[in-house]
C-alpha positions as a Markdown table, in Angstrom:
| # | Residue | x | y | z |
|---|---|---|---|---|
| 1 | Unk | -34.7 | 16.7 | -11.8 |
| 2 | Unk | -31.9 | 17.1 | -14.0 |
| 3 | Unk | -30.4 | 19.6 | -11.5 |
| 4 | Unk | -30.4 | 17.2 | -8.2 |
| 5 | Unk | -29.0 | 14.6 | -10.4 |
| 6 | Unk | -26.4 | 16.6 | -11.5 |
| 7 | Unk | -25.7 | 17.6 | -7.8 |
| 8 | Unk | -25.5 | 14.4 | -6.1 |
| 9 | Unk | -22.9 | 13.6 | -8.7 |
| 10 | Unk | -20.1 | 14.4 | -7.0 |
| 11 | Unk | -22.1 | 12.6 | -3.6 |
| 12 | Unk | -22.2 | 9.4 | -5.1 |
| 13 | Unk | -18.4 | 9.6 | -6.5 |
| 14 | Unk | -16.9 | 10.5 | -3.5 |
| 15 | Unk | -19.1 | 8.0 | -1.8 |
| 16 | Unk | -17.7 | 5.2 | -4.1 |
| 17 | Unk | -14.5 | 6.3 | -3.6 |
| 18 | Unk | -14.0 | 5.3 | 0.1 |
| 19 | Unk | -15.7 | 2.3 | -0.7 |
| 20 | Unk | -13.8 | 1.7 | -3.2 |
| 21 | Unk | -10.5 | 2.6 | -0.7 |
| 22 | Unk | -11.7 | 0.6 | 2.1 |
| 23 | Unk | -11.7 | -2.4 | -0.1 |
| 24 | Unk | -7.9 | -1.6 | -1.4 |
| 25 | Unk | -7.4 | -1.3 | 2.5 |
| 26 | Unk | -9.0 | -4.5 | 3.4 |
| 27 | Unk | -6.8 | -6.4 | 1.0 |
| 28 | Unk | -3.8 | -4.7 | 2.0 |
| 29 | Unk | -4.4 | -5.4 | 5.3 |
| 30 | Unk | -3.2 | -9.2 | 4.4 |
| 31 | Unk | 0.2 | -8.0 | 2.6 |
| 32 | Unk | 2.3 | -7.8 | 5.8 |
| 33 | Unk | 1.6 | -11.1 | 7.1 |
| 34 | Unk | 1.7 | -13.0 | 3.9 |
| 35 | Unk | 4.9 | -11.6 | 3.3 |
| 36 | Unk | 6.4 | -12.5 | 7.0 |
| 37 | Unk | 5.8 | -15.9 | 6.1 |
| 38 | Unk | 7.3 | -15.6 | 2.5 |
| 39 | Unk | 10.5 | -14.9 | 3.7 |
| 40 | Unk | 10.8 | -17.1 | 6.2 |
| 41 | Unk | 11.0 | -20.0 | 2.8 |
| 42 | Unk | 12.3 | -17.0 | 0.2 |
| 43 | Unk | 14.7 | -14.6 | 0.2 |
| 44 | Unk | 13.5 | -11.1 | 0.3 |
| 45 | Unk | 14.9 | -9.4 | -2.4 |
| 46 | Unk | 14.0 | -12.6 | -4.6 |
| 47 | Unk | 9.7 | -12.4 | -3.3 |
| 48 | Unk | 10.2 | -8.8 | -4.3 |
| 49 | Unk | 11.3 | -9.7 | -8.2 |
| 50 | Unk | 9.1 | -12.3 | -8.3 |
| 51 | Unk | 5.8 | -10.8 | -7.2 |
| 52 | Unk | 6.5 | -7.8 | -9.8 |
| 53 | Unk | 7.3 | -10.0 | -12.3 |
| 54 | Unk | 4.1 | -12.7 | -11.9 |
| 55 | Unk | 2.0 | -9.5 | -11.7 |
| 56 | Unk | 3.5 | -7.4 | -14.6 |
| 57 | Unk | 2.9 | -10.5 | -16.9 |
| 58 | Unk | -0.8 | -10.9 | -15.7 |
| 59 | Unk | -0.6 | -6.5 | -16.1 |
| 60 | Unk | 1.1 | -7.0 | -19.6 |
| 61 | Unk | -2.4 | -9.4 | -20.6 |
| 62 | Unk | -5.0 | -6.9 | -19.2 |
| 63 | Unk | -3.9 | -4.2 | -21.3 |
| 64 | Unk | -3.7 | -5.9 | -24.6 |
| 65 | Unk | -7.2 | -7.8 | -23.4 |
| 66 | Unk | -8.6 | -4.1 | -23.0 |
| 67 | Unk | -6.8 | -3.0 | -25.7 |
| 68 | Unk | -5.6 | 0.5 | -23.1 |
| 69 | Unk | -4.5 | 3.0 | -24.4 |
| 70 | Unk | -0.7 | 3.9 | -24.3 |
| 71 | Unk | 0.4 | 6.7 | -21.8 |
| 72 | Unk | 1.4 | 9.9 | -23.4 |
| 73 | Unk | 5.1 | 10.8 | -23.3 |
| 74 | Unk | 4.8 | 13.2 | -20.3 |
| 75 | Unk | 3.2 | 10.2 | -18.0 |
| 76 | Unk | 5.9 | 7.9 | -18.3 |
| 77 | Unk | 8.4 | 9.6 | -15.3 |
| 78 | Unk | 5.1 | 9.6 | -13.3 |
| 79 | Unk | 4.4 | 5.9 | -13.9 |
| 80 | Unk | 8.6 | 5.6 | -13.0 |
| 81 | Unk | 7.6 | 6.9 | -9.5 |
| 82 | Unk | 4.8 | 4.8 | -9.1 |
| 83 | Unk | 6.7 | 1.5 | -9.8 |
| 84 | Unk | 9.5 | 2.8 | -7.7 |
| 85 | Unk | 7.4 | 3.4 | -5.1 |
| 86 | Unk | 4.7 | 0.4 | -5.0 |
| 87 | Unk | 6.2 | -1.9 | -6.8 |
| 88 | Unk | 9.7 | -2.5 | -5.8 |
| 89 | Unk | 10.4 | 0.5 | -2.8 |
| 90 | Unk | 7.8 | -0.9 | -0.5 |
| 91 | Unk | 7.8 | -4.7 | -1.4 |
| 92 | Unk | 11.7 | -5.0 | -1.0 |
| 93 | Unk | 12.0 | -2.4 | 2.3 |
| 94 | Unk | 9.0 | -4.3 | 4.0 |
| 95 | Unk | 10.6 | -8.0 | 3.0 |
| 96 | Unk | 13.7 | -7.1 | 4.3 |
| 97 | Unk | 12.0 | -5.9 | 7.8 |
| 98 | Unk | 10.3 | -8.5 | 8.4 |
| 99 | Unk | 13.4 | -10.9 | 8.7 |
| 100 | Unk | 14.2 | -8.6 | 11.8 |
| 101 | Unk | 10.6 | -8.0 | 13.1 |
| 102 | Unk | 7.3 | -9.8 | 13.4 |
| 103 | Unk | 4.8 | -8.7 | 11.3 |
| 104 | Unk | 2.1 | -7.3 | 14.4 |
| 105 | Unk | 5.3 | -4.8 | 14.5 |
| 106 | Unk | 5.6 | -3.5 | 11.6 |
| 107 | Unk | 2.1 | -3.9 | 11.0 |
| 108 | Unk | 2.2 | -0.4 | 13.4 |
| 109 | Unk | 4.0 | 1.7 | 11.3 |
| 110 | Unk | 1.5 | 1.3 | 8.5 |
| 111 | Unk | -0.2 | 4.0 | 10.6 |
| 112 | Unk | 2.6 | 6.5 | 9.1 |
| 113 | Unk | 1.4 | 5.9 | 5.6 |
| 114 | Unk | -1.8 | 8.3 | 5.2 |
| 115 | Unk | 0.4 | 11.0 | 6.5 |
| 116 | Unk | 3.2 | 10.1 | 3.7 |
| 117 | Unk | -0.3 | 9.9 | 1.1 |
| 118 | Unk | -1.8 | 13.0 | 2.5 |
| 119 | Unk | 1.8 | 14.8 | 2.4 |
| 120 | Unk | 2.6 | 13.9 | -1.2 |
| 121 | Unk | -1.4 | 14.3 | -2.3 |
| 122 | Unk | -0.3 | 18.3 | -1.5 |
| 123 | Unk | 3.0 | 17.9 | -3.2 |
| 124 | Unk | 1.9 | 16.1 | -5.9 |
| 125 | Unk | -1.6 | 16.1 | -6.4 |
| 126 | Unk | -2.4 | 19.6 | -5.6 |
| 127 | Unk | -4.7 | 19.1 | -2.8 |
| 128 | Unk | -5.2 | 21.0 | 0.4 |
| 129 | Unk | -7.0 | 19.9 | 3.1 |
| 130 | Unk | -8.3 | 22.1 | 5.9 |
| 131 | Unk | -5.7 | 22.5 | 8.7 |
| 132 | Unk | -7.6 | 20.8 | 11.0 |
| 133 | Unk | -7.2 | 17.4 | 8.8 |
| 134 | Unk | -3.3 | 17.6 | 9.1 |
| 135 | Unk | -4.2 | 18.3 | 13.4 |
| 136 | Unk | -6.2 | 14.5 | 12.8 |
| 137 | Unk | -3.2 | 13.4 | 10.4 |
| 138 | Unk | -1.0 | 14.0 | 12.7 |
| 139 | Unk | -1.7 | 13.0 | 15.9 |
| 140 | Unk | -2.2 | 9.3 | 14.1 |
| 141 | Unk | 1.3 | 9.4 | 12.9 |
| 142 | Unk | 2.1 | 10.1 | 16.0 |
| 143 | Unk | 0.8 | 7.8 | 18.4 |
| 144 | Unk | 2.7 | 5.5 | 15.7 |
| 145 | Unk | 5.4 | 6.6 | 16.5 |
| 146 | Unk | 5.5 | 7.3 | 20.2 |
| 147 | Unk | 4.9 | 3.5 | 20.2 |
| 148 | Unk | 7.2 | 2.8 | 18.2 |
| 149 | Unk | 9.9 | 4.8 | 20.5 |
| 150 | Unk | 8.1 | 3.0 | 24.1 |
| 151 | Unk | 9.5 | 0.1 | 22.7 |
| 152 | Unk | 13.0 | 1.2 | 22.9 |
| 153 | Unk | 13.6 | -0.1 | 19.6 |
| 154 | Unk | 14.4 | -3.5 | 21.2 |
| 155 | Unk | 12.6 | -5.7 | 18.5 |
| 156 | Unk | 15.7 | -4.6 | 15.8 |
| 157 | Unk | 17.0 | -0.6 | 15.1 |
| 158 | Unk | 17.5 | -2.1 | 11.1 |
| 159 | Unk | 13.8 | -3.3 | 10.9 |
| 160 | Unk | 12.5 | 0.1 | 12.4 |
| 161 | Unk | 14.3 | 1.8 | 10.2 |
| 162 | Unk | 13.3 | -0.1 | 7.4 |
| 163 | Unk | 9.8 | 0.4 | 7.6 |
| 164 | Unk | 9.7 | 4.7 | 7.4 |
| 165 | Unk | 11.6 | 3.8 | 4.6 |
| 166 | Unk | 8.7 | 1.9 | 2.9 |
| 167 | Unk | 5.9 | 4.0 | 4.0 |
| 168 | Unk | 8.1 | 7.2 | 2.1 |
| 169 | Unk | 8.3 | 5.0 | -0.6 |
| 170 | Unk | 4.7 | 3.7 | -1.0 |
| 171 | Unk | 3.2 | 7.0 | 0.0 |
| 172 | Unk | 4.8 | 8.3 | -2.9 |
| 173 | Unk | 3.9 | 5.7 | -5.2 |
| 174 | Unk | -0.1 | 5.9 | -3.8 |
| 175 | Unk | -0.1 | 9.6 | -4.4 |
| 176 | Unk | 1.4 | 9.8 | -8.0 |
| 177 | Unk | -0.7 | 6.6 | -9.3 |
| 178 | Unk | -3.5 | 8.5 | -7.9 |
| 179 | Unk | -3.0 | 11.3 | -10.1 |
| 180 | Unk | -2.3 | 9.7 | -12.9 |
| 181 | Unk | -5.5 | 7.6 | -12.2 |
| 182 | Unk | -7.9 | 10.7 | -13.4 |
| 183 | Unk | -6.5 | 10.4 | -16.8 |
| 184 | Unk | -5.4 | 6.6 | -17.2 |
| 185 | Unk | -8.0 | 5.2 | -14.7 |
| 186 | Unk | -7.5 | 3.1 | -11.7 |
| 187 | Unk | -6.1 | -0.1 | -12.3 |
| 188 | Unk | -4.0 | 1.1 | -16.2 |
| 189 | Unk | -1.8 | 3.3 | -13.8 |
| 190 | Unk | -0.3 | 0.0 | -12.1 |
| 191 | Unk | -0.4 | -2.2 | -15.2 |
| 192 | Unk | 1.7 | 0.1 | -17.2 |
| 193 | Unk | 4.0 | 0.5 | -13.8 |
| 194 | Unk | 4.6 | -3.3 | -13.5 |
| 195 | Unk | 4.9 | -3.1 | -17.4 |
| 196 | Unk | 7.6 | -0.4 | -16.9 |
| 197 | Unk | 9.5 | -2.4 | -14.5 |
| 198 | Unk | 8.7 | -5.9 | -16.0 |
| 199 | Unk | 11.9 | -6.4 | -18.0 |
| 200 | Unk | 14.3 | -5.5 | -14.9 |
| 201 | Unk | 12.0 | -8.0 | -12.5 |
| 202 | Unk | 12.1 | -10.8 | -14.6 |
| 203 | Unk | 16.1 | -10.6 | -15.1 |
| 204 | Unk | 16.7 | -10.3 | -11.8 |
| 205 | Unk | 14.4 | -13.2 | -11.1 |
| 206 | Unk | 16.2 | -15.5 | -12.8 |
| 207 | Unk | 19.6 | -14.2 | -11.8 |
| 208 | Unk | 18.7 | -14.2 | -8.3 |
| 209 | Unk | 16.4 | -18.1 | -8.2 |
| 210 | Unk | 17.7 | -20.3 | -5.7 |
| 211 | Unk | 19.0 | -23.5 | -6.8 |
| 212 | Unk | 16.0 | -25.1 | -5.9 |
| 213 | Unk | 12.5 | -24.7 | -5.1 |
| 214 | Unk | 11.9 | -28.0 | -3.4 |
| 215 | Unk | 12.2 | -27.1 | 0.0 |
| 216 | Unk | 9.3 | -24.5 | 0.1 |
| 217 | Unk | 6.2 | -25.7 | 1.8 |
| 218 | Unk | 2.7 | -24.7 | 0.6 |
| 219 | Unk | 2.2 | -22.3 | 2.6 |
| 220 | Unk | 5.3 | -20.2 | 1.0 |
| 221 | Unk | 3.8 | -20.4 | -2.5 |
| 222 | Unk | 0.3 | -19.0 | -1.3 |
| 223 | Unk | 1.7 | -16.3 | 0.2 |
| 224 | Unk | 3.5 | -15.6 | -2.1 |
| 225 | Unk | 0.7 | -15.7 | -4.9 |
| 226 | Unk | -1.4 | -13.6 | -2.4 |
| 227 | Unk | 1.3 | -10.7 | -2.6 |
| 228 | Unk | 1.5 | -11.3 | -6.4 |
| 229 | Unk | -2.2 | -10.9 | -7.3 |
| 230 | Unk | -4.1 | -9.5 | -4.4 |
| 231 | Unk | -1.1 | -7.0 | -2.9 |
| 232 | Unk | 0.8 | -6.4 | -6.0 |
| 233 | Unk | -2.9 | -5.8 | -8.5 |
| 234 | Unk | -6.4 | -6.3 | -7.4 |
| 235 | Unk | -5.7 | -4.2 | -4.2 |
| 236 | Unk | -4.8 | -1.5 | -6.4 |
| 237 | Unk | -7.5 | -1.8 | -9.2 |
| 238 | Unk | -10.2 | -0.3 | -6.3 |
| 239 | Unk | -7.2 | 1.5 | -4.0 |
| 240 | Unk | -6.1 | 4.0 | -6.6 |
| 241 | Unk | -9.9 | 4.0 | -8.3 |
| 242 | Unk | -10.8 | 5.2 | -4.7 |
| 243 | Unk | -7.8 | 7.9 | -4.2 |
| 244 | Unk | -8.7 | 9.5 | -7.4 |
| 245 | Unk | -12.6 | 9.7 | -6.8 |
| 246 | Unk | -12.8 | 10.6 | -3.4 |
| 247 | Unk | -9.4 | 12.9 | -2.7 |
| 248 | Unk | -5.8 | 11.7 | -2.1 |
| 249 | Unk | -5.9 | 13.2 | 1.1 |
| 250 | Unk | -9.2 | 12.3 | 2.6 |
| 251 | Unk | -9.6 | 8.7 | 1.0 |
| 252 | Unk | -5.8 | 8.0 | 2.1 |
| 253 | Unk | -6.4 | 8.2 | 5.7 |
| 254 | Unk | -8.3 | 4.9 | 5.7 |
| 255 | Unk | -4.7 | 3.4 | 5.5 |
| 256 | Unk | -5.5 | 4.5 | 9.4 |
| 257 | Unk | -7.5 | 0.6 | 9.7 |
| 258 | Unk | -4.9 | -0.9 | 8.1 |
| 259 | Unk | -3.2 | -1.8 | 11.1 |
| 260 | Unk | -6.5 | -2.9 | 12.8 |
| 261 | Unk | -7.1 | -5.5 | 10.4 |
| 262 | Unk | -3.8 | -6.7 | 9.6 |
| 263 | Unk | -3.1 | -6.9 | 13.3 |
| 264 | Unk | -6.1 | -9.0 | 13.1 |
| 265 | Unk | -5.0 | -11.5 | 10.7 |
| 266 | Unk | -1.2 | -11.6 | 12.3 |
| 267 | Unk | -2.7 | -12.9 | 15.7 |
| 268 | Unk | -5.5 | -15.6 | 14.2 |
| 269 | Unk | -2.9 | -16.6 | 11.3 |
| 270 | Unk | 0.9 | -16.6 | 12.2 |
| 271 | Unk | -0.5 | -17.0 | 16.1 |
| 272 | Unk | 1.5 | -13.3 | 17.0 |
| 273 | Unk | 1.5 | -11.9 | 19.8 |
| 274 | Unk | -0.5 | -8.4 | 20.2 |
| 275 | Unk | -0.3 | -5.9 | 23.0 |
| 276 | Unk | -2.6 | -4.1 | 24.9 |
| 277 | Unk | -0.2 | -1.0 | 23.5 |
| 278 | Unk | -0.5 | -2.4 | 20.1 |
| 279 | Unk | -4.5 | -2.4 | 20.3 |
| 280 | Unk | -4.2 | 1.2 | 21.9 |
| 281 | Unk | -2.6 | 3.0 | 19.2 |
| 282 | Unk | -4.7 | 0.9 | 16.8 |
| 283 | Unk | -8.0 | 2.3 | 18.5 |
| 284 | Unk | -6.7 | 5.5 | 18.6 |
| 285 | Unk | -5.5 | 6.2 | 14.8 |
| 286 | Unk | -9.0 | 4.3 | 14.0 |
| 287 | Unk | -10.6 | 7.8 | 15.7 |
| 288 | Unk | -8.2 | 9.9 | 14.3 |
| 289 | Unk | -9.0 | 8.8 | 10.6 |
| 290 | Unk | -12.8 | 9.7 | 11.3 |
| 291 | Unk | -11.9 | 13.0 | 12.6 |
| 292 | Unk | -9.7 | 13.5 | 9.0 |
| 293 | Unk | -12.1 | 12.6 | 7.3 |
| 294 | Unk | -14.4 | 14.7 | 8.8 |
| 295 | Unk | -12.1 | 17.9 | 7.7 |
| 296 | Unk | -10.3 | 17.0 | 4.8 |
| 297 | Unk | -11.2 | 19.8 | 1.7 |
């Protein structure tokens, strides 16, 4: 008995784990179009201060509530990367897209980021997936970005630019938080991160505050508090939980539905457009991330 316990272990971890992902996945999925409405009222480099800084205060509490334990000295450039990465590379790259394109556009490229996980997984994280996983991985990516390149880059060349820019970036940041998860845990790795970059965000936030605040509508300030807490935290506290039980790699290519859902909430919520080409692509990375899966090591 002891035996088949001990051999489902690994069963049931990996099993949370993409549970665990596509929950970080579903929440993500709203970060796009929340933050295509933001800047319409803010300015994007000032969302991108102010969303690290309301989350690293809220990270700052959690870790004295829980009383976590400190990083050790050789963590600390890892947790740089992360907060590079995931807490001001992607935020700022994707605000400052999405004054140039609509968020069912950009939305798209999110297809590029479990390639950019699965890439910097091996780099970082020491993981090697069966060739046939990178034949799945990439074929995604690339129906990505042959879309991308049937559009003739008409929506704006500086917003579809932008947005490789912030996949790199939060690829990254995904794949280094989810090796530091295995020691730290899940959610520590992106409290100490915004912690790390907490004193910088909150200078810049007052440095960079408009004059005045009264012209922002409602809807503004609840986008911008759904990037602050859901985006910016609790997506995290079961994203990089889920990376670090069920494989970089593997767990990362369920960043593959990202686009389905947040293509989802972009035509019921901001009333966007979204093209037969749009859905095609979408269908077709949501097969290649079962085929991935299927293969990955």
């Amino acid at each position: 008995m002891e035996r088949t316990s001990t051999l489902n272990t690994p069963i049931r971890e990996k099993t949370s784990g993409w549970i665990n992902g596509f929950i970080g996945v579903v929440i993500f999925s709203g970060s796009l179009p929340a933050t295509r409405l933001a800047v319409l009222e803010f300015d994007p480099v000032f969302l991108t201060v102010l969303r690290a800084a309301i989350a690293g205060v809220l990270a700052v509490a959690l870790l004295w509530l829980f009383r976590e334990r400190r990083p050790a000295r050789n963590q600390w450039l890892s947790l740089l990367i992360v907060a590079l990465g995931v807490v001001l590379g992607f935020p700022l790259l994707t605000a400052l897209a999405l004054q140039h394109v609509t968020s069912a556009h950009s939305i798209v490229f999110v297809g590029l980021l479990p390639l950019a996980t699965a890439l910097f997984g091996v780099l970082r994280g020491g993981e090697r997936p069966r060739p046939v996983f990178w034949i799945f991985s990439v074929l995604g990516s690339a129906l990505v970005v042959g879309y991308a390149v049937s559009q003739g880059l008409t929506a704006s060349p500086t917003g579809d630019l932008l947005m490789p820019a912030a996949i790199v970036a939060c690829g990254l940041g995904y794949a280094e938080g989810a090796k530091l998860s295995r020691g730290l845990g899940g959610w520590p790795v992106l409290c100490w991160a915004l912690e790390l970059a907490l004193p910088l965000m909150a200078l810049s936030r007052v440095w960079l505050a408009p004059a005045s605040f009264g012209q922002i509508s409602l809807s503004a300030w609840l986008c911008l508090a759904y990037v602050s807490l859901f985006s910016m935290l609790i997506g995290f506290v079961f994203w990089y939980r889920g990376l670090a039980q069920g494989g970089i790699a593997a767990v990362g290519q369920l960043q593959l539905l990202q686009p389905f859902f947040g293509l989802a909430l972009a035509a019921t919520l901001l009333h966007e457009q979204v093209s037969l080409g749009m859905l095609a692509v979408t269908l077709g990375v949501i097969v290649c991330v079962a085929g991935a899966k299927r293969f990955a090591k």
